[in-house]
Biopython code that builds the backbone (N, CA, C, O; Angstrom):
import numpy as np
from Bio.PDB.StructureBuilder import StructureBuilder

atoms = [
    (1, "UNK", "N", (-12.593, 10.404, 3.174)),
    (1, "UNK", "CA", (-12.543, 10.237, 4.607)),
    (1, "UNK", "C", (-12.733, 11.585, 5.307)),
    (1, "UNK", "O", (-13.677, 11.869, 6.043)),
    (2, "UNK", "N", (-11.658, 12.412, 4.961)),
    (2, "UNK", "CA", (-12.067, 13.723, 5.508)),
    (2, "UNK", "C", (-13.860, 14.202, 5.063)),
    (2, "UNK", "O", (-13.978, 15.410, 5.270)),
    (3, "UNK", "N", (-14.389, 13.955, 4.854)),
    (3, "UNK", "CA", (-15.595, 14.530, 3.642)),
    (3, "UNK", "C", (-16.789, 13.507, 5.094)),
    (3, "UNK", "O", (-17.717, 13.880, 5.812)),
    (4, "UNK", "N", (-16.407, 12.796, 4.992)),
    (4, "UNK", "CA", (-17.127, 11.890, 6.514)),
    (4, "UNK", "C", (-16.718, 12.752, 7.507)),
    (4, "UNK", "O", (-17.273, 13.851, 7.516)),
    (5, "UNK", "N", (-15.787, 12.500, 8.443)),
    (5, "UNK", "CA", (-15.542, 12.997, 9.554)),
    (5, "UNK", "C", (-16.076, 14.665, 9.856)),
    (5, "UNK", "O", (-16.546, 15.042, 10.929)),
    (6, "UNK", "N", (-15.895, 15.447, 8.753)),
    (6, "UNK", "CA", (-16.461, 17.167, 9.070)),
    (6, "UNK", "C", (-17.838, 16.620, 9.000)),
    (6, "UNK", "O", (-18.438, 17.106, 9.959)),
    (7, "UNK", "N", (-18.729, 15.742, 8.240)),
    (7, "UNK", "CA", (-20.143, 15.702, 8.553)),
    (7, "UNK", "C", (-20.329, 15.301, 9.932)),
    (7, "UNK", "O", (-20.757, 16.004, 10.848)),
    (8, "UNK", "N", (-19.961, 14.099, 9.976)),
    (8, "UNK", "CA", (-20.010, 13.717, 11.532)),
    (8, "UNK", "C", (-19.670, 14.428, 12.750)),
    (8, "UNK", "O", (-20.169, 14.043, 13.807)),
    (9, "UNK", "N", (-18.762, 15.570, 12.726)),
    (9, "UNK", "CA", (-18.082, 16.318, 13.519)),
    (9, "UNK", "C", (-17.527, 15.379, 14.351)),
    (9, "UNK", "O", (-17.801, 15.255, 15.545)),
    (10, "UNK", "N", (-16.545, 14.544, 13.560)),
    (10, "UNK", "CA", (-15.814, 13.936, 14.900)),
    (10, "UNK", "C", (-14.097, 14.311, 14.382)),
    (10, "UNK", "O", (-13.716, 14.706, 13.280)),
    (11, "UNK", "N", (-13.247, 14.002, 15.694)),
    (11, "UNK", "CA", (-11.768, 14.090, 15.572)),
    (11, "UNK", "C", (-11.237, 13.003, 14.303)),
    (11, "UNK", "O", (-11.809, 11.956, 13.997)),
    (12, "UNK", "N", (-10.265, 13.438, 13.809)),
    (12, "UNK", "CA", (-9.351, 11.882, 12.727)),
    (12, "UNK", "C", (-9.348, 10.941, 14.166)),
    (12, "UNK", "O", (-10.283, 10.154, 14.313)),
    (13, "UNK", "N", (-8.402, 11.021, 15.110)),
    (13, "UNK", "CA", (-8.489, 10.043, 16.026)),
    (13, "UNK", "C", (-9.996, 8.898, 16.249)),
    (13, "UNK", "O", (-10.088, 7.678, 16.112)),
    (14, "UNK", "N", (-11.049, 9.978, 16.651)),
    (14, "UNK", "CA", (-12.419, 9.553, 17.017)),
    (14, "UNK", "C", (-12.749, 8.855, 16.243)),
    (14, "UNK", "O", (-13.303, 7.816, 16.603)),
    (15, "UNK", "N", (-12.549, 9.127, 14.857)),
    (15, "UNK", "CA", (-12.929, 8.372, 13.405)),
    (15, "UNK", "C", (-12.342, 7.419, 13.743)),
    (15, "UNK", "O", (-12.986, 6.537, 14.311)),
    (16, "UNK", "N", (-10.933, 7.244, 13.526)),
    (16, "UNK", "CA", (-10.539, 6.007, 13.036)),
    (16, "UNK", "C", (-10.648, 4.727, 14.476)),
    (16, "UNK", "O", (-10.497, 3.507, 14.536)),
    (17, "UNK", "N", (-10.947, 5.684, 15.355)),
    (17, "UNK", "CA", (-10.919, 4.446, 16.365)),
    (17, "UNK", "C", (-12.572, 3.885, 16.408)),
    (17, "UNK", "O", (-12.800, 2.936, 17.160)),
    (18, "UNK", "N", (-13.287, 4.250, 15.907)),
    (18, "UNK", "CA", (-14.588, 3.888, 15.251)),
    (18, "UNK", "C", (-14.752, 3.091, 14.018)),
    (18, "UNK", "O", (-15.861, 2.592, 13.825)),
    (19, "UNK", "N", (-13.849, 2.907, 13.191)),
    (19, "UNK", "CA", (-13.476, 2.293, 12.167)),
    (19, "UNK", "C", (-13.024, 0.734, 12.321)),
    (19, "UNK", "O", (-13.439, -0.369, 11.967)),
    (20, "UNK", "N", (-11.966, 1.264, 13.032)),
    (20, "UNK", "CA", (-11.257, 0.085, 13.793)),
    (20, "UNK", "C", (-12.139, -0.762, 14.603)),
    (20, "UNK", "O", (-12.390, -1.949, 14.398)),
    (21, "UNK", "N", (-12.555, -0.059, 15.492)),
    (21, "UNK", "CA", (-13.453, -0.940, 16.619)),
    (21, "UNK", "C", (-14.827, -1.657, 15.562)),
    (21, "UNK", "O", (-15.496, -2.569, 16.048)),
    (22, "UNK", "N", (-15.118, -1.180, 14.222)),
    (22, "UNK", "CA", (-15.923, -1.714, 13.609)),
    (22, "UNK", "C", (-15.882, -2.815, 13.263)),
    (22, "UNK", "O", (-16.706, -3.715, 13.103)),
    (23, "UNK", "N", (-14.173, -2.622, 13.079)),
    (23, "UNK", "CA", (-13.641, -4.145, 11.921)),
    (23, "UNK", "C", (-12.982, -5.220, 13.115)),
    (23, "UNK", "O", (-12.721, -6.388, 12.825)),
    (24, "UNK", "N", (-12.795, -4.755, 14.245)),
    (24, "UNK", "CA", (-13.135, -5.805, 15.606)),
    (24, "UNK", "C", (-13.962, -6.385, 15.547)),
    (24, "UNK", "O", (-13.895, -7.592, 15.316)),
    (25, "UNK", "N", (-15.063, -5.747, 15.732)),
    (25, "UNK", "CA", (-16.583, -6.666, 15.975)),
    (25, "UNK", "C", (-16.848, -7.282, 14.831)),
    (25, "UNK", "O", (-17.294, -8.416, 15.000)),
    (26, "UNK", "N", (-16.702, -6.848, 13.410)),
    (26, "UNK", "CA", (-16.873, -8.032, 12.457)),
    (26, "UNK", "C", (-16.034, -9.349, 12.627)),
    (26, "UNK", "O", (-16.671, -10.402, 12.674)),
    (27, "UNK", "N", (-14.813, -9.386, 12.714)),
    (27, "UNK", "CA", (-13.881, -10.171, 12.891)),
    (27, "UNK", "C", (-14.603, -11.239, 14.192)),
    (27, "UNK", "O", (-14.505, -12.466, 14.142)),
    (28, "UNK", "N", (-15.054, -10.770, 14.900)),
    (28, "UNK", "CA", (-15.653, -11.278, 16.203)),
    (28, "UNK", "C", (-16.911, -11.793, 16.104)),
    (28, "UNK", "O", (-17.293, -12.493, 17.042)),
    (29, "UNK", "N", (-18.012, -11.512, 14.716)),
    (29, "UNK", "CA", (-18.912, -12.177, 14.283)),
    (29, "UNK", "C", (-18.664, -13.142, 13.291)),
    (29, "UNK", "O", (-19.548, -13.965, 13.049)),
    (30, "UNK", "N", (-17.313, -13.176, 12.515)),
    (30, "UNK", "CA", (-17.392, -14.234, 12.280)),
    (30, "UNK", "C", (-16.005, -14.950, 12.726)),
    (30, "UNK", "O", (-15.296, -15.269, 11.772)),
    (31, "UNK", "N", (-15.692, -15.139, 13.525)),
    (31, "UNK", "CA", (-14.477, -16.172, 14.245)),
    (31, "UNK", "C", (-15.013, -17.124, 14.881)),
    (31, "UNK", "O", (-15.939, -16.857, 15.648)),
    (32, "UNK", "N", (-14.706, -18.048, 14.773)),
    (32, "UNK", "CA", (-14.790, -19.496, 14.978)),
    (32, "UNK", "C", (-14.857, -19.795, 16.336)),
    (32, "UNK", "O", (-15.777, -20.490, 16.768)),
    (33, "UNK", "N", (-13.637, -19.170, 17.342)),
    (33, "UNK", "CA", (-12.766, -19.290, 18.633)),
    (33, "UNK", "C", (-12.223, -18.077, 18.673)),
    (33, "UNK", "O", (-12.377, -17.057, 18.001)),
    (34, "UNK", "N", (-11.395, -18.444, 19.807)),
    (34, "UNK", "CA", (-10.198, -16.558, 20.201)),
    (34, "UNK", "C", (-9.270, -17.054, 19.198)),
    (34, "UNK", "O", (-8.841, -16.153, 18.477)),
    (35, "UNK", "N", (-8.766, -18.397, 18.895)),
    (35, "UNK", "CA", (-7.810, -18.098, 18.106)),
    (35, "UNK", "C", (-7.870, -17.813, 16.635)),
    (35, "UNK", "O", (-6.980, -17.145, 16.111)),
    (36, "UNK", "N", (-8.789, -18.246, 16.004)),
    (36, "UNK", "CA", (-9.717, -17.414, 14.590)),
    (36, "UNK", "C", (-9.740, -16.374, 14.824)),
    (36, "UNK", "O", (-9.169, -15.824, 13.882)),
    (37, "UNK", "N", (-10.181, -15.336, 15.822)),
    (37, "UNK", "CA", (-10.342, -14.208, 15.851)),
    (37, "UNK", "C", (-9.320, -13.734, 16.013)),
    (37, "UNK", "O", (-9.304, -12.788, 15.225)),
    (38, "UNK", "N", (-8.170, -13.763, 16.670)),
    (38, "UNK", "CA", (-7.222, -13.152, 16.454)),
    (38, "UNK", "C", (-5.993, -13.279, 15.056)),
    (38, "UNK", "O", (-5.057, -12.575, 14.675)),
    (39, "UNK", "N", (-6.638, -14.626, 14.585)),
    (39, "UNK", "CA", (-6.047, -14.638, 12.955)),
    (39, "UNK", "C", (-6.433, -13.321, 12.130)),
    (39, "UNK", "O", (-5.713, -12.503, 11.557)),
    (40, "UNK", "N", (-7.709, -13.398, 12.260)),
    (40, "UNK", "CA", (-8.611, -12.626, 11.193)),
    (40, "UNK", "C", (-8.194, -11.055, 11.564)),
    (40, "UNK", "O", (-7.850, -10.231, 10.718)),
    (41, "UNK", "N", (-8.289, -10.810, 12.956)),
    (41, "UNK", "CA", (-7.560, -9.355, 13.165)),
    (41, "UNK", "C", (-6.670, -9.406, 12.685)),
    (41, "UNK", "O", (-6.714, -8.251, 12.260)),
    (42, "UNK", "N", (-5.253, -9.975, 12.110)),
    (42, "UNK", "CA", (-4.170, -9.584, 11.821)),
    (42, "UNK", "C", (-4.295, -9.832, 10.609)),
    (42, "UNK", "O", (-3.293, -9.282, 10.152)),
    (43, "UNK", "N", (-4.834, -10.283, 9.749)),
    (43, "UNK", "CA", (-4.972, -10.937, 8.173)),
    (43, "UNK", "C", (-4.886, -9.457, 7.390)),
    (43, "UNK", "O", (-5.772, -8.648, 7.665)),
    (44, "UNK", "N", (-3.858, -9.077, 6.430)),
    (44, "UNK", "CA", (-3.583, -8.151, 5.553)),
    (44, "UNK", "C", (-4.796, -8.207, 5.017)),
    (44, "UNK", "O", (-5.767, -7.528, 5.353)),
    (45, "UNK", "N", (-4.718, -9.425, 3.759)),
    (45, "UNK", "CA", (-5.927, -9.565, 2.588)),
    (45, "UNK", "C", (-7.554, -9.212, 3.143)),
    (45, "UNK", "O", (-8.449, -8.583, 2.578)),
    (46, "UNK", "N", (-7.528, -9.838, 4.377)),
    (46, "UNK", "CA", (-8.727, -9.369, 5.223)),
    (46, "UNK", "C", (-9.281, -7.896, 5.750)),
    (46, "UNK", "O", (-10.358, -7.299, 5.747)),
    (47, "UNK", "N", (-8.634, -7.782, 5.966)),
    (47, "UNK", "CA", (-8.488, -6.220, 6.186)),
    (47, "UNK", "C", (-8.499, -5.260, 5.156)),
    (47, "UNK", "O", (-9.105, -4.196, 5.279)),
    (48, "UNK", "N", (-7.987, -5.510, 4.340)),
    (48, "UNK", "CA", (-8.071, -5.045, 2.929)),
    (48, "UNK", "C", (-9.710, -4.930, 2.028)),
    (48, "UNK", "O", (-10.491, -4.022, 1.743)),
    (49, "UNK", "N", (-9.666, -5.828, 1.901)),
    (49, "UNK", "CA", (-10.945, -6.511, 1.687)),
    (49, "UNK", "C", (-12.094, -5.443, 2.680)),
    (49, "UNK", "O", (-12.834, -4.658, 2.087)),
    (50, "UNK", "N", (-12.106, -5.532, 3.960)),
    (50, "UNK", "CA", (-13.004, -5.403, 4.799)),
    (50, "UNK", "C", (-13.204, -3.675, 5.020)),
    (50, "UNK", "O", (-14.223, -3.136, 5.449)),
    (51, "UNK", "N", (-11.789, -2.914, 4.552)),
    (51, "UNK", "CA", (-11.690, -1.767, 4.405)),
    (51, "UNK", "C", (-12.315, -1.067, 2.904)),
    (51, "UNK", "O", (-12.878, 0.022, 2.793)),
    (52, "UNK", "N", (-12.020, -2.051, 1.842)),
    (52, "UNK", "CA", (-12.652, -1.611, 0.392)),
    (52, "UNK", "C", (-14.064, -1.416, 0.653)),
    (52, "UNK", "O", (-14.645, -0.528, 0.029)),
    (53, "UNK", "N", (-14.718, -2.155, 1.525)),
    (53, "UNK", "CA", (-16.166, -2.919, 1.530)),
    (53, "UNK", "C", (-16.967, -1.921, 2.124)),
    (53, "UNK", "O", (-18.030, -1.440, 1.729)),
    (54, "UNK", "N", (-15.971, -1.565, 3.625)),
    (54, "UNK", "CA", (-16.258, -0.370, 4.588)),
    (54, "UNK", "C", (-16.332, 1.136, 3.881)),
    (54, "UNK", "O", (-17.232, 1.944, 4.113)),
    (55, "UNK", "N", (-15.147, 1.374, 2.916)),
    (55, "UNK", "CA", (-15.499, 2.733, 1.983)),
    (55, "UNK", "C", (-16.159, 2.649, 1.161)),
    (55, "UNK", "O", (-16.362, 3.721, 0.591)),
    (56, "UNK", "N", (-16.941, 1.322, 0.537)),
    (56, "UNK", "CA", (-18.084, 1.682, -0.397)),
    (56, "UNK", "C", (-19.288, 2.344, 0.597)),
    (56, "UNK", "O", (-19.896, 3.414, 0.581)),
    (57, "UNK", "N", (-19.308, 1.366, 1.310)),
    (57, "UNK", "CA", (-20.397, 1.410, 2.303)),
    (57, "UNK", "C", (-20.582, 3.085, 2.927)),
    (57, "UNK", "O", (-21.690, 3.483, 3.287)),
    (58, "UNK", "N", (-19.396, 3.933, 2.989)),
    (58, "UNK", "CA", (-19.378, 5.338, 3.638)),
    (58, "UNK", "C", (-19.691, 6.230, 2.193)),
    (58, "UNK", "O", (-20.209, 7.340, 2.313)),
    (59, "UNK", "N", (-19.369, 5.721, 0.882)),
    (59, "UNK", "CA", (-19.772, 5.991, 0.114)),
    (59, "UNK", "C", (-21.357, 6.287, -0.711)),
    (59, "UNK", "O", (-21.799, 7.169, -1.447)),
    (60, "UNK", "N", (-21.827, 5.141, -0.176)),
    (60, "UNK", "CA", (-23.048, 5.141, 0.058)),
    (60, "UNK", "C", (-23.460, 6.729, 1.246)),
    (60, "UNK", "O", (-23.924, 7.789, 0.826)),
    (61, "UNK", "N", (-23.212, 6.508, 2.306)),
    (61, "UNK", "CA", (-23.580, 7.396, 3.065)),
    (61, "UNK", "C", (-23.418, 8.402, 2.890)),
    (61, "UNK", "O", (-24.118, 9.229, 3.474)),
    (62, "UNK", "N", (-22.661, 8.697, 2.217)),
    (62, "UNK", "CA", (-22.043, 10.265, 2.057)),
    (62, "UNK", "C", (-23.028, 10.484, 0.460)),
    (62, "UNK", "O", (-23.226, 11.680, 0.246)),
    (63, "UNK", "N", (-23.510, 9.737, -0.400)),
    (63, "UNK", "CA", (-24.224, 10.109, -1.196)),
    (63, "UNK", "C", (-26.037, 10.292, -0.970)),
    (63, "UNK", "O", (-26.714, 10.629, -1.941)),
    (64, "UNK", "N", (-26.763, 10.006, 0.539)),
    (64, "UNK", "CA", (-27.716, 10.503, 0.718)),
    (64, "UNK", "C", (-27.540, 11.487, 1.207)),
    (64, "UNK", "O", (-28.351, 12.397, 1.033)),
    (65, "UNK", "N", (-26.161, 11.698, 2.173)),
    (65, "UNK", "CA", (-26.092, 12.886, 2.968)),
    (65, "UNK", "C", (-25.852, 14.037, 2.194)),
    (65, "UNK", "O", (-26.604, 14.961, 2.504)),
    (66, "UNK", "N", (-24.810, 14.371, 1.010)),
    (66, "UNK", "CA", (-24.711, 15.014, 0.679)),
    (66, "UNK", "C", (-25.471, 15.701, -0.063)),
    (66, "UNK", "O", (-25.035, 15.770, -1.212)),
    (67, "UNK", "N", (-26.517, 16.293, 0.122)),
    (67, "UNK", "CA", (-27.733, 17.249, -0.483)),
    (67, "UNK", "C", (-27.643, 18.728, 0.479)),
    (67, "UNK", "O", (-27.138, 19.094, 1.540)),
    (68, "UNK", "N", (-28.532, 19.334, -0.709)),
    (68, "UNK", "CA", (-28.721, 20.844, -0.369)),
    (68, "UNK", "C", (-29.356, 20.522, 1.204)),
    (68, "UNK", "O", (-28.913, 21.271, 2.074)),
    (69, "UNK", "N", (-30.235, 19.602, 1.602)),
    (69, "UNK", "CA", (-30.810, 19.611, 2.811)),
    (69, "UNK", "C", (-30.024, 18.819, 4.097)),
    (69, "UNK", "O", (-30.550, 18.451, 5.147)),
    (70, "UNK", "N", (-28.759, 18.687, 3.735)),
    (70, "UNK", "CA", (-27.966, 17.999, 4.871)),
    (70, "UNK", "C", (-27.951, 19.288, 6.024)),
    (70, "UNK", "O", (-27.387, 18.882, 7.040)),
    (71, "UNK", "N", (-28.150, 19.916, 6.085)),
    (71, "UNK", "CA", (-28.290, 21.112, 6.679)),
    (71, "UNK", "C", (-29.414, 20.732, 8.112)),
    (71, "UNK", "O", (-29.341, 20.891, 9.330)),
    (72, "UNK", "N", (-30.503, 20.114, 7.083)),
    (72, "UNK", "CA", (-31.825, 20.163, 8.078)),
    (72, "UNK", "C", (-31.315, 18.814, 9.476)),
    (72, "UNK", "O", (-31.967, 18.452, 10.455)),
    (73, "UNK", "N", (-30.005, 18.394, 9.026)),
    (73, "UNK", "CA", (-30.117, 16.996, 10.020)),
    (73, "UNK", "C", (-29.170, 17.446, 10.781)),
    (73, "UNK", "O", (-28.235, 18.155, 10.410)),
    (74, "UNK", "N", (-29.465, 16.882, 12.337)),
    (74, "UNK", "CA", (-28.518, 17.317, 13.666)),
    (74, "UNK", "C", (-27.430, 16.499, 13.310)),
    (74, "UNK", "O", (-27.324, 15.983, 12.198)),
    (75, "UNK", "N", (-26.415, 16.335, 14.455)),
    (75, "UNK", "CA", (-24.901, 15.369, 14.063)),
    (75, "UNK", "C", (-25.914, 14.698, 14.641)),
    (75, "UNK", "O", (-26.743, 14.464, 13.761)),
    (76, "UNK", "N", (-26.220, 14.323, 15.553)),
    (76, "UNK", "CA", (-26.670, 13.161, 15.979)),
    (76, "UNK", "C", (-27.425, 12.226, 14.899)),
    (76, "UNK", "O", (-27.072, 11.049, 14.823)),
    (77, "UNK", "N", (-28.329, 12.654, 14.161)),
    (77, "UNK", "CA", (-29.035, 11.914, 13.038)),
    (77, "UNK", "C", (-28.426, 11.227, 12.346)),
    (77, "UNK", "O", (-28.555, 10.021, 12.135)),
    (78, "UNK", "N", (-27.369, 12.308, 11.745)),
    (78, "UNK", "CA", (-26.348, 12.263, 10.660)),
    (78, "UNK", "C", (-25.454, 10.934, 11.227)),
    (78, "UNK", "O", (-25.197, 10.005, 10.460)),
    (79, "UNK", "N", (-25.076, 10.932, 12.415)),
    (79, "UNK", "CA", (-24.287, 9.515, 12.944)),
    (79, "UNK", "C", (-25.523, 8.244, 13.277)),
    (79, "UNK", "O", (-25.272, 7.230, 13.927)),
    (80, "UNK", "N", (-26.184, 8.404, 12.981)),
    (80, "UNK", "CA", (-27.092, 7.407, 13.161)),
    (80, "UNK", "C", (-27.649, 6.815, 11.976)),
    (80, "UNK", "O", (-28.104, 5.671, 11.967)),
    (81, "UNK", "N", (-27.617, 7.710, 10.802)),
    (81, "UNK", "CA", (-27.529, 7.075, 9.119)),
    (81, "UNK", "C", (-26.148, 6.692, 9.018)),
    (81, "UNK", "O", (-25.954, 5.591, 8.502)),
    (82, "UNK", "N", (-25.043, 7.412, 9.429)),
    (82, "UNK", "CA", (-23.722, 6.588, 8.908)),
    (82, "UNK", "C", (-23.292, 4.910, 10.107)),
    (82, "UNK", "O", (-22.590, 4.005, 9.656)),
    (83, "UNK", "N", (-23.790, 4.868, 11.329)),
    (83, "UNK", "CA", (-24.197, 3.705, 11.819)),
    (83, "UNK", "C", (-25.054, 2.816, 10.785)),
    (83, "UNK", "O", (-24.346, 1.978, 10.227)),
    (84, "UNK", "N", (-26.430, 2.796, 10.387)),
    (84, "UNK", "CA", (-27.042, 2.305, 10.107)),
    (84, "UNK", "C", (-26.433, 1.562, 8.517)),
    (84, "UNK", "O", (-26.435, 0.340, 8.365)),
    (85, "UNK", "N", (-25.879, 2.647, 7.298)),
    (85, "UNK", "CA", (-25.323, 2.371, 6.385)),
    (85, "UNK", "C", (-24.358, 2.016, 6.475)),
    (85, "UNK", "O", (-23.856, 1.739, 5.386)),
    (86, "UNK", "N", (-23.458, 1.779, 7.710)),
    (86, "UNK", "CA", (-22.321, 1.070, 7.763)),
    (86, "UNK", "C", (-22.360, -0.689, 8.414)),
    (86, "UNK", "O", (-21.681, -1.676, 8.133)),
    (87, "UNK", "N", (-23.136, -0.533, 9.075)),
    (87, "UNK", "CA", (-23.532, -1.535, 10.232)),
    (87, "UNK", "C", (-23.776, -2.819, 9.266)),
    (87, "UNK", "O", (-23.565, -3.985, 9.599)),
    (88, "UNK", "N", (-24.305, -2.341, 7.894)),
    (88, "UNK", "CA", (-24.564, -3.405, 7.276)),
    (88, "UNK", "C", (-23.794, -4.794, 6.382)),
    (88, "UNK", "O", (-24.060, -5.883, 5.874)),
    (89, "UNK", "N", (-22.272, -3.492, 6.722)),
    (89, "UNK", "CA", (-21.135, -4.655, 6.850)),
    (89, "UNK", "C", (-21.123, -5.925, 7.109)),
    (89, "UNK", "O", (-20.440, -6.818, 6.608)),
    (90, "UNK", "N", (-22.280, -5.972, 8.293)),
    (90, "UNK", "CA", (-22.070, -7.327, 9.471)),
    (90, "UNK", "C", (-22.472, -8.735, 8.335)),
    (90, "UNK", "O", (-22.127, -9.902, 8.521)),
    (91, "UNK", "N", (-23.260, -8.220, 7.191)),
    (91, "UNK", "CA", (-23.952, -9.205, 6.373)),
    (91, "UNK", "C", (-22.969, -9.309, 4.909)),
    (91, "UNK", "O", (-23.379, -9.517, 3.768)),
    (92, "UNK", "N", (-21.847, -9.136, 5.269)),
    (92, "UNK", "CA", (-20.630, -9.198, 4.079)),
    (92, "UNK", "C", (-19.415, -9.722, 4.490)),
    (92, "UNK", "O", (-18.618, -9.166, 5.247)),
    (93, "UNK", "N", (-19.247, -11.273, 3.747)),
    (93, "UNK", "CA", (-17.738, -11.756, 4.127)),
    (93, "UNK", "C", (-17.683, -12.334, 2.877)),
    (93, "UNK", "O", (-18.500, -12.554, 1.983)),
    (94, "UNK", "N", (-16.023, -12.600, 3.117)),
    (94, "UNK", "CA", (-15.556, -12.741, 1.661)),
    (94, "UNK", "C", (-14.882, -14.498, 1.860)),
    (94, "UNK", "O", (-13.768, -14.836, 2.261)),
    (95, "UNK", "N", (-16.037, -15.347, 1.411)),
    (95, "UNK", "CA", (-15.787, -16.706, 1.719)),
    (95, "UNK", "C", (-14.459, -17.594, 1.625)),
    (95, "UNK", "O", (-13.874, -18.311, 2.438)),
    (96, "UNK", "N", (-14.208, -17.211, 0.166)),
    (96, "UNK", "CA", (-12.723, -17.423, 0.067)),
    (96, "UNK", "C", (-11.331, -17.167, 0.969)),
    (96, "UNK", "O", (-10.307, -17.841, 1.080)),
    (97, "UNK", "N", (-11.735, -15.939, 1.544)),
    (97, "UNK", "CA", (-10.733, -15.237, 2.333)),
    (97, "UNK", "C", (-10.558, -16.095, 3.288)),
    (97, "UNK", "O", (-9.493, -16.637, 3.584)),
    (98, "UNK", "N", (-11.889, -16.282, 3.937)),
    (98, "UNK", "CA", (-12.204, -16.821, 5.223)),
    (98, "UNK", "C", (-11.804, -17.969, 5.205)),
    (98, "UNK", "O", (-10.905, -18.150, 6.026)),
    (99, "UNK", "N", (-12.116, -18.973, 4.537)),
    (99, "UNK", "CA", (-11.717, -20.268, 3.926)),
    (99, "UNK", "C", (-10.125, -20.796, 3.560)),
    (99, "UNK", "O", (-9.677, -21.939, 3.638)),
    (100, "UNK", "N", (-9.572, -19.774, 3.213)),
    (100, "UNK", "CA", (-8.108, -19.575, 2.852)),
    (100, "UNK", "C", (-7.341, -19.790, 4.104)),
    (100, "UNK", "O", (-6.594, -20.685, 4.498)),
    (101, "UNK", "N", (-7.902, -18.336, 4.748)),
    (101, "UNK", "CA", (-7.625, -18.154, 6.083)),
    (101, "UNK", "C", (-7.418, -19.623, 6.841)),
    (101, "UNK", "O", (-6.370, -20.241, 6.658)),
    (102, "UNK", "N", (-8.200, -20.017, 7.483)),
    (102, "UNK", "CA", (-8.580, -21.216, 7.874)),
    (102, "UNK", "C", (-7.848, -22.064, 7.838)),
    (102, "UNK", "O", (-7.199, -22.445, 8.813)),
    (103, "UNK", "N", (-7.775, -22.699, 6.347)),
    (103, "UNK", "CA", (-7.021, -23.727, 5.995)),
    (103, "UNK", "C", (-5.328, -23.543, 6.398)),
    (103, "UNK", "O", (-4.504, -24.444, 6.547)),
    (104, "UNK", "N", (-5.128, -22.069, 6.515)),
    (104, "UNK", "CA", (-3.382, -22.243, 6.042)),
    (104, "UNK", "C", (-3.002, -22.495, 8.237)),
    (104, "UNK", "O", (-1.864, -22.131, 8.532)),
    (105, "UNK", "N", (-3.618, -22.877, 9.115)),
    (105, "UNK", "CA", (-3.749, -22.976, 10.582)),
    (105, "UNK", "C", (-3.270, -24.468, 10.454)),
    (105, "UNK", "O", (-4.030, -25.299, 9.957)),
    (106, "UNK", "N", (-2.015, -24.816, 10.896)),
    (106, "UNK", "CA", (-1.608, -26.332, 10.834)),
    (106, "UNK", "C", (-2.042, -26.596, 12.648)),
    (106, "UNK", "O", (-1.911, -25.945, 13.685)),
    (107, "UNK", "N", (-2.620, -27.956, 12.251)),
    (107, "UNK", "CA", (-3.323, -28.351, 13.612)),
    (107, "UNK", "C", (-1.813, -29.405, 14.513)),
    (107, "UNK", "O", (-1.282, -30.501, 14.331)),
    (108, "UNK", "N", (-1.643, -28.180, 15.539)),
    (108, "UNK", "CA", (-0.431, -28.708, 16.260)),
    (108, "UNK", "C", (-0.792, -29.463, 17.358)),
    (108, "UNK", "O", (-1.747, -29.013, 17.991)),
    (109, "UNK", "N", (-0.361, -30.348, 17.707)),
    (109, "UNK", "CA", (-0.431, -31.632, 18.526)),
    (109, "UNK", "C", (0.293, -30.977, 19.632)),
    (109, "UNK", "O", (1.349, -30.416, 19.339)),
    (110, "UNK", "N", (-0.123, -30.958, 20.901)),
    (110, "UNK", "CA", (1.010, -30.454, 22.004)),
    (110, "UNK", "C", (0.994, -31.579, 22.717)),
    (110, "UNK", "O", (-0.085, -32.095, 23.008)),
    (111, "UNK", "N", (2.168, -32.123, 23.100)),
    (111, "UNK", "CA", (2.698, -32.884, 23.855)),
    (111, "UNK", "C", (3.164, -32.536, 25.418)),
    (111, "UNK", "O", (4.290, -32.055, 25.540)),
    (112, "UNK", "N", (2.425, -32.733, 26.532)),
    (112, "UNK", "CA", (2.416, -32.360, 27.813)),
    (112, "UNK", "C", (3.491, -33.461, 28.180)),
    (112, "UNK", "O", (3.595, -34.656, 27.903)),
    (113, "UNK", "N", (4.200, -32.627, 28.871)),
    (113, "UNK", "CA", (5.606, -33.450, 29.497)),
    (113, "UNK", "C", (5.944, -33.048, 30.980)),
    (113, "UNK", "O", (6.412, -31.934, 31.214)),
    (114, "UNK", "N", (5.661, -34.130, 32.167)),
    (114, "UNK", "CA", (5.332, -33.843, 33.126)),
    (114, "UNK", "C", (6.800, -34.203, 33.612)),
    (114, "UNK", "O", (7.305, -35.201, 33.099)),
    (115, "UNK", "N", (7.472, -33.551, 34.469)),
    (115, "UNK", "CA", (8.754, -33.683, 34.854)),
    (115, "UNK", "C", (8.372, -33.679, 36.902)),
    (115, "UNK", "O", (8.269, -32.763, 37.717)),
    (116, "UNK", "N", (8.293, -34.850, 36.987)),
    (116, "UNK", "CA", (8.172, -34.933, 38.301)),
    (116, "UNK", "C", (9.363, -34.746, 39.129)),
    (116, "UNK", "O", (9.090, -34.807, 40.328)),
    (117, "UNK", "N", (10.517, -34.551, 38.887)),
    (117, "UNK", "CA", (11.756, -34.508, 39.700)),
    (117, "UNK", "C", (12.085, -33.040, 40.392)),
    (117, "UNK", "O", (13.090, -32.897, 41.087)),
]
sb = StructureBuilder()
sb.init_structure("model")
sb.init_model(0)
sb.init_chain("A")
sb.init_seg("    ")
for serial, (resi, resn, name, xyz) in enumerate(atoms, 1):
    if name == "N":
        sb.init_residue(resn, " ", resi, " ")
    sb.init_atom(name, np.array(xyz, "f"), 0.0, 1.0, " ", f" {name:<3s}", serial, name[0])
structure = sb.get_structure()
């Protein structure tokens, strides 16, 4: 993580709220409704999962970047390959999870009770 962020030249803060806001918008591509989506934001195993997936993925990045010629690339570039090699997250879910997820949502019946008095 540190080994990302000095390439990128960004703050730990800046990072991780880039991280975070990543695993928002996945959660938000695949949720059902607001209330799926706010399952899936709070889901441990999910998150877990979505974080292993996210450090291969920086792993990846950090193995084109890291050459004798990382030198020749501006930050700006350099955040625009770790966008691009990360982004590709959006095409990775873990069916089971999702499915799990899902199922354990007991479908509650609300009963409206009108008290006219």
């Amino acid at each position: 993580m540190k080994d990302i962020i000095n390439i990128l030249e960004l703050q730990t803060s800046d990072y991780l709220q880039l991280v975070f806001e990543s695993y928002m918008q996945w959660c938000e591509l695949y949720s059902l409704n607001a209330r799926d989506y706010q399952k899936l934001l709070i889901n441990d195993r999910l998150y877990t999962w979505y974080m292993r997936t996210y450090r291969s993925l920086e792993l990846e990045f950090y193995k084109q970047v890291n050459t004798p010629d990382i030198y020749h690339f501006s930050t700006k570039e350099l955040n625009k390959i770790y966008d691009n090699t990360t982004m590709s997250i959006g095409g990775y879910y873990p069916k089971s999870i999702l499915r799990n997820l899902r199922k354990q949502t007991p479908k509650v019946k609300s009963k409206t009770i009108f008290n006219l008095n």
